[in-house]
N, C-alpha and C positions, 0 to 999 in steps of 0.2 A: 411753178405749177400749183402749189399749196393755196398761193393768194388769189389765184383763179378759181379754183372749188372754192373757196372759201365766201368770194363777191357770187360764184353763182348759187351760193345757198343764202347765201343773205337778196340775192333777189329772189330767187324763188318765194321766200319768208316771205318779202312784199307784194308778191303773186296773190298770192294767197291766205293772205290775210296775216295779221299779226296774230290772233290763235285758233288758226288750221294745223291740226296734229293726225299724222300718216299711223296707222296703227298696223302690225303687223306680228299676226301668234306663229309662234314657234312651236311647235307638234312632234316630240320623239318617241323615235318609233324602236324600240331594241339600245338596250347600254343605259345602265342607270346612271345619270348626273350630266349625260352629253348633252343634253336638254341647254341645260345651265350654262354649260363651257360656249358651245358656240350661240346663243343667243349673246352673252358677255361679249365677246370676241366681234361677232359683227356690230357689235352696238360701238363698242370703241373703235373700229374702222369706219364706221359712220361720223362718230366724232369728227374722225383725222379730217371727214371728208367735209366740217361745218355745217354740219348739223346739229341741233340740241337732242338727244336723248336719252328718254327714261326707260329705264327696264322693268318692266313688271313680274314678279315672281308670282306666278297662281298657286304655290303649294304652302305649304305650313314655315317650308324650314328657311326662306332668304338664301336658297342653294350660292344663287350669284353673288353674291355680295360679298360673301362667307367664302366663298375662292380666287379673293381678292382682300383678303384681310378685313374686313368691313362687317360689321356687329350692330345689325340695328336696334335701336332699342325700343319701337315702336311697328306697329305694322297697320292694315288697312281697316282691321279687325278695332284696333284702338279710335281711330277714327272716326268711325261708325258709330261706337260707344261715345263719344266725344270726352276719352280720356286724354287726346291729344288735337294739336290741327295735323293738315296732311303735310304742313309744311316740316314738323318735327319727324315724321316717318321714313321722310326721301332724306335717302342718303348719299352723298357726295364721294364719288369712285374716281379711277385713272381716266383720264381725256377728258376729265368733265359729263362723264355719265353720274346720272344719279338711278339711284337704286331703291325700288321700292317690292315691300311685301305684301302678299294679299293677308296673308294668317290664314284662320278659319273664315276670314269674311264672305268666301266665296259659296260656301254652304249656307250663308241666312241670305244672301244675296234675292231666293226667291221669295222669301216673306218678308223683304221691305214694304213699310206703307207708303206712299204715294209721297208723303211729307219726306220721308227717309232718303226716299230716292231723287227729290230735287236737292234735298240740303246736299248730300253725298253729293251728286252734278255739281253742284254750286262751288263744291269744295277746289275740286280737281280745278276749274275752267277758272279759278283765280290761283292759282298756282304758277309761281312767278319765280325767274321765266320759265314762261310757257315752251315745253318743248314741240319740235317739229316733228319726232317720229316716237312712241311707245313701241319698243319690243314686249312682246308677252311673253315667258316662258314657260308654254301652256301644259299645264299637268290635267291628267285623267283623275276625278273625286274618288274618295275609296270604296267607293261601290261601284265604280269603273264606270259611270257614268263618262259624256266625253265631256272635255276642257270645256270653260264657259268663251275663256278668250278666244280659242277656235271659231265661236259659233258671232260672236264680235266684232272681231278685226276686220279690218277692210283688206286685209292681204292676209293669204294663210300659207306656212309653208312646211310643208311633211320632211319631217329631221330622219333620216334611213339611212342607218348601217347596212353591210354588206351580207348578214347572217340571213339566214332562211325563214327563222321565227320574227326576226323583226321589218321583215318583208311580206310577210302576210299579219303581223298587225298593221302595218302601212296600210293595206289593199281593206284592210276592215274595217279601221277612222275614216278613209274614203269613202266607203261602201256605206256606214253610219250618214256623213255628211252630206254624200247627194242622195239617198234614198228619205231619210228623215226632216233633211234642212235643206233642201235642194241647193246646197252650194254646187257648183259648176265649174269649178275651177282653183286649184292650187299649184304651188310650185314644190319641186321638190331639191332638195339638199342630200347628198350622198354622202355620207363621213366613214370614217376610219374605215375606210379602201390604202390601198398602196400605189393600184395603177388606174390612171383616167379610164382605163380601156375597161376598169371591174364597176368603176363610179358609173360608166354608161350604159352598160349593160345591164346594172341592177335600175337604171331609170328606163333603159328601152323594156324589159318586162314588166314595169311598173307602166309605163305607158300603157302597152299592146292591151294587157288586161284589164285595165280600167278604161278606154277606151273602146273596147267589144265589149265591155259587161254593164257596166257603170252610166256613158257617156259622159264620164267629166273630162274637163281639158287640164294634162298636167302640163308645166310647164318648167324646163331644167332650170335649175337657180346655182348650180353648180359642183362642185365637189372638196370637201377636206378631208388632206391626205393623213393616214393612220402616223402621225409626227410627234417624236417626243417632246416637241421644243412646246406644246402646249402645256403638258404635264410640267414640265421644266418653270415654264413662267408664272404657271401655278403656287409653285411653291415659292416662287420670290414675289407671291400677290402681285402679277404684274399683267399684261395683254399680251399675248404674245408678239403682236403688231409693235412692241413697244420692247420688249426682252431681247427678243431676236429677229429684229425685222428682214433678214435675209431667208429665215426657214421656209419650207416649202408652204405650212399650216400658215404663216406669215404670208404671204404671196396670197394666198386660195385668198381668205377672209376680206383681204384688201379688194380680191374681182368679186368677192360676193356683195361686197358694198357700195359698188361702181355699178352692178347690176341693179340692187333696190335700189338704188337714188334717179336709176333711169325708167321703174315703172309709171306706168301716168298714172295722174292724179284721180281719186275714185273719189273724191268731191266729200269726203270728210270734214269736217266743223269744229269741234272742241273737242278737246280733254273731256270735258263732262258730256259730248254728244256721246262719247267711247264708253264711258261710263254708266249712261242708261242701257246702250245696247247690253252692254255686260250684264246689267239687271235682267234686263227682259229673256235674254238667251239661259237666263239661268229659271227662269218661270218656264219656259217653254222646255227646256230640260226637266223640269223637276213634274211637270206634264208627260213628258214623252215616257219618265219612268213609272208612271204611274199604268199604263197602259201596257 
């Protein structure tokens, strides 16, 4: 079965060109550092499934990387300054992720000059090899502006615990997203629940109400269950897919990566096509707060 996923992603690759990259931000909502966990987690179940991917950290600290034993010594931020290439900043994780940090770069991101922003492009889209899917691991700026990656990616998907406060900031990133940036559609991810039945029920009121209020289309991407064996492979810096591949958290992450690989294709281009929108969604943010 392995060698089957594995020729259908290397033909999809040739579908699609040799540097077409799927981009996809992760948005949490409620639970500090779940962001991190399951962006890492499907990223390595993507792996299993032959795919290349990069994980992108939008916050300061390399959350991902850094829960997995992995210490980078450069970030996006370095780049930009051209203290390094982007090739010294990505860093080489479990499955063959590599792992990469924004730093601060995502706060100058809206006063690049035009030169800044093609070199930056230029950077990424020779970046070898090229991967097939960037996960984003999309953080709120600290003046709670939203994520730039959110506003970016060609797939966006809302990270929601089962709590009550992190259910109505879900319903407010949404309400930001289609009223301000007309996005129309995301999927959402249900975490640390215990029962399918709690996972659905926090997406059917997240439906019902974004749907009579809102009109966006959400769209279920699934559910991971509240499992120690995440915490557990944590601390042996490992995937859980790879630690304990019998656990329940094990199980979920594997359907949730069966699921993105079966989205269609939203006609994305480069690494550096990913890379300008990031610029421009951060001008257009840094606009929106100006108002």
């Amino acid at each position: 079965m392995s060698e089957v996923v594995l020729d259908q992603a290397t033909g999809l690759r040739r579908l699609l060109g040799a540097g077409a990259v799927r981009s996809v931000a992760f948005a949490s909502c409620g639970g500090a550092g779940q962001g991190a966990t399951i962006t890492a987690n499907t990223a390595f179940a993507l792996a299993r499934r032959g795919s290349r991917v990069c994980v992108l950290d939008e916050g300061n600290e390399g959350r991902g990387a850094a829960r997995f034993g992995l210490r980078p010594g450069y970030d996006l931020a370095d780049v930009l300054a051209r203290d390094c290439a982007l090739a010294e900043a990505v860093v080489d994780g479990p499955e063959g992720v590599r792992f990469l940090a924004a730093g601060n770069v995502v706060e100058r991101l809206a006063r690049m000059s035009f030169e800044e922003e093609q070199r930056f492009a230029r950077a990424f889209s020779a970046l070898d090899p090229v991967p097939d899917l960037l996960l984003a691991d999309a953080h709120a700026t600290a003046d709670g502006d939203l994520p730039r990656a959110a506003l970016a990616a060609g797939e966006l998907v809302v990270v929601v615990c089962g709590a009550a406060a992190a259910i109505t900031e879900a319903y407010a990133l949404m309400k930001r997203l289609t009223w301000d940036f007309a996005r129309r559609r995301c999927h959402v991810l249900v975490s640390r629940v215990r029962e399918r039945e709690r996972a659905e029920a926090v997406f059917g009121n997240l439906w019902d109400t974004a749907a009579r209020y809102l009109g966006i289309e959400l769209q279920w991407l699934g559910w991971i269950p509240d499992d120690e064996a995440v915490l557990k492979a944590e601390r042996l810096h490992q995937p859980v897919i790879g630690a304990f591949p019998d656990s329940p958290a094990a199980r979920a992450f594997r359907e949730v990566a069966e699921t993105v690989s079966t989205w269609p294709y939203a006609g994305e281009t480069s690494f550096g096509g990913f890379v300008q929108r990031l610029v421009r969604a951060s001008r257009i943010a840094a606009l929106d707060a100006t108002h």
